[in-house]
N, C-alpha and C positions, 0 to 999 in steps of 0.2 A: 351203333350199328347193330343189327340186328339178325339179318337174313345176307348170306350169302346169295346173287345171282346165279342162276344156273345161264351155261347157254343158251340162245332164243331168247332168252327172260329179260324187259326191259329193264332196267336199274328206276327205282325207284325211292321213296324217302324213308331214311335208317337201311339204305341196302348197300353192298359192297360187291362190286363188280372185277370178278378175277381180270386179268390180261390176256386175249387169247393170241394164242401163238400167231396169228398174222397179226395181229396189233403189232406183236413183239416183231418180229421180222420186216413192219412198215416203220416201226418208229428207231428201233435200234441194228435192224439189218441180223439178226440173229432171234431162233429160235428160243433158245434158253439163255435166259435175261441171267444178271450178274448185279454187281455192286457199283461197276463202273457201266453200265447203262442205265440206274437212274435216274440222272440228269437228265435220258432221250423219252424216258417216258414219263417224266412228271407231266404234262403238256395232255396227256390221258385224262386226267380227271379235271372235268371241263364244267359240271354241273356243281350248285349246291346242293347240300343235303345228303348227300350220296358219297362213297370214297371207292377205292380202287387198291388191289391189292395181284400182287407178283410173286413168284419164285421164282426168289435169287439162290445162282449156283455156285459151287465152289471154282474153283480150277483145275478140276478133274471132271467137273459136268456135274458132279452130284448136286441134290438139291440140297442149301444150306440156312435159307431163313425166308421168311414170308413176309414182302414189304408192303405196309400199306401207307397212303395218301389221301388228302382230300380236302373237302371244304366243309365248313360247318355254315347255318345259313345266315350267320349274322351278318 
């Protein structure tokens, strides 16, 4: 991976596309994602080539790790 996506910005090949907060709130029903909504968004990264990455929060809300996913194009 190479280039993080900005918003607007298509995801394209070697890029990583954050989660935006309505992704997060269509697929897991909550704004700031966690550990135990991974499962709701793996289902995000739909393309090859390209992956997809989150911030996951603790349980105070704080942000506590940055998860990423994907496919590779084999």
């Amino acid at each position: 991976m190479r280039v993080v996506v900005r918003p607007g910005e298509k995801p394209d090949y070697s890029t990583v596309e954050p989660v935006s907060t309505a992704e997060a709130l269509q697929a897991a029903g909550v704004a700031k994602l966690t550990r135990a909504h991974v499962q709701q968004i793996d289902d995000l990264a739909e393309q090859r080539w390209f992956g997809r990455c989150a911030v996951l929060h603790d349980d105070t809300g704080q942000p506590s790790e940055i998860y990423f996913w994907g496919f590779s194009g084999d």
